[in-house]
C-alpha positions as CSV (number, residue, x, y, z in Angstrom):
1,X,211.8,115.2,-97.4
2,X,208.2,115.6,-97.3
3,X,206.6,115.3,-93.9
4,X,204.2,112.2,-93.6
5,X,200.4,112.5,-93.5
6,X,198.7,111.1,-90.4
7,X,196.9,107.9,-91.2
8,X,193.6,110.4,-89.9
9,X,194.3,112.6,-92.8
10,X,194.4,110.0,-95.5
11,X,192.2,109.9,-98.3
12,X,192.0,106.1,-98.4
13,X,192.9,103.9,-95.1
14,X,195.5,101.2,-95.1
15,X,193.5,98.4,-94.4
16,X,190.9,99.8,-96.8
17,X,193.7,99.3,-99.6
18,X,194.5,95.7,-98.5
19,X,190.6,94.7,-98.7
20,X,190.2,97.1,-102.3
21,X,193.2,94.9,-103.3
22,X,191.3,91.6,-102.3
23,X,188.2,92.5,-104.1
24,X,190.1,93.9,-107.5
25,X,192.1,90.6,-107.5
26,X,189.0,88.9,-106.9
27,X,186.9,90.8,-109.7
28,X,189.9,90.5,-111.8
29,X,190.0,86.5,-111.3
30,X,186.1,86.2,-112.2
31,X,186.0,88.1,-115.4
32,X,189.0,86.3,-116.8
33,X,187.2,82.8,-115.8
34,X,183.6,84.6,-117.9
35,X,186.5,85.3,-120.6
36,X,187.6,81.7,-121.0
37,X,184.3,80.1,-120.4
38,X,183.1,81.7,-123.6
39,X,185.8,81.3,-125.1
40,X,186.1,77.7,-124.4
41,X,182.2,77.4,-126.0
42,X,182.6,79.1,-128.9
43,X,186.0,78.2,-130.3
44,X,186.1,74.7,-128.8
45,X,182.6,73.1,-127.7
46,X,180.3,74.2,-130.4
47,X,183.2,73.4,-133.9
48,X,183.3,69.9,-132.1
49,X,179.8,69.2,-132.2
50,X,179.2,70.5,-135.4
51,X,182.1,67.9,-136.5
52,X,181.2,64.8,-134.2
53,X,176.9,65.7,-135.7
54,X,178.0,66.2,-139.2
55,X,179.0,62.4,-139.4
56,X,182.7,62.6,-140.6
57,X,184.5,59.4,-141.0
58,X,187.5,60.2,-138.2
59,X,189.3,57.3,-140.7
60,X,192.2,59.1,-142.4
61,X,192.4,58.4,-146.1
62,X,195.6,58.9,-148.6
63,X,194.9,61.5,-151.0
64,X,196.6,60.7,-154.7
65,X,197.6,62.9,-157.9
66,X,195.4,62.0,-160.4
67,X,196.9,64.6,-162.9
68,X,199.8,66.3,-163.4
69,X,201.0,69.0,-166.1
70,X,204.6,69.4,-166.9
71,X,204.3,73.8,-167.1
72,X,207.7,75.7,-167.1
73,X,206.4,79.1,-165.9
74,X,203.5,77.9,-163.3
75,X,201.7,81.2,-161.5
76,X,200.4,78.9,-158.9
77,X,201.5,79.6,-155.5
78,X,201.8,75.4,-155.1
79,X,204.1,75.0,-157.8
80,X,206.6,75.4,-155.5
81,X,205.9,73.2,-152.9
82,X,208.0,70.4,-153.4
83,X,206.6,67.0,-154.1
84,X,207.3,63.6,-153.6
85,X,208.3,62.7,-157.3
86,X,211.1,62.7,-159.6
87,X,212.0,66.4,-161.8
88,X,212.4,69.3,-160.5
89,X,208.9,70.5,-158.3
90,X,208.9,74.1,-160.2
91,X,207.6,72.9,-163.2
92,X,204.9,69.9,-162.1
93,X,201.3,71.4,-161.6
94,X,199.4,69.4,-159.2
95,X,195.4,69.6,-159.9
């Protein structure tokens, strides 16, 4: 067992670590509220007021097919995505 070192002969203090621990803890908590203040303007404030400025109805409207092809071997990714309709959803093309 290792003898211990006498508090004189310490590099850093005791209560020096309980006060370093307060400040890091206190640095820590600032940067994190500069982290989420920017992130809070950039992702959140300024998209919103670009949306409410560019004069958007906030009215939700119905969207409707107005086309459909019948296509047995579709490439499109949305062919099959189910649809609200009679047939199988493989082979209706939605434009």
């Amino acid at each position: 067992m290792p003898k211990p070192t006498p508090v004189e002969d310490l590099v850093i203090p005791p209560q020096d670590q309980k006060i370093c621990g307060t400040i890091c803890i206190c640095q820590m908590t600032a940067v994190l509220s500069a982290v989420a203040l920017v992130y809070l303007t950039v992702a959140i404030y300024m998209p919103y007021t670009r949306a409410t400025a560019s004069g958007i109805d906030p009215t939700p409207i119905m969207c409707t097919t107005t086309r459909a092809i019948n296509k047995d071997n579709c490439d499109w990714g949305s062919c099959g995505v189910p649809l609200l309709c009679e047939g199988p959803a493989s082979s209706l093309r939605d434009d």
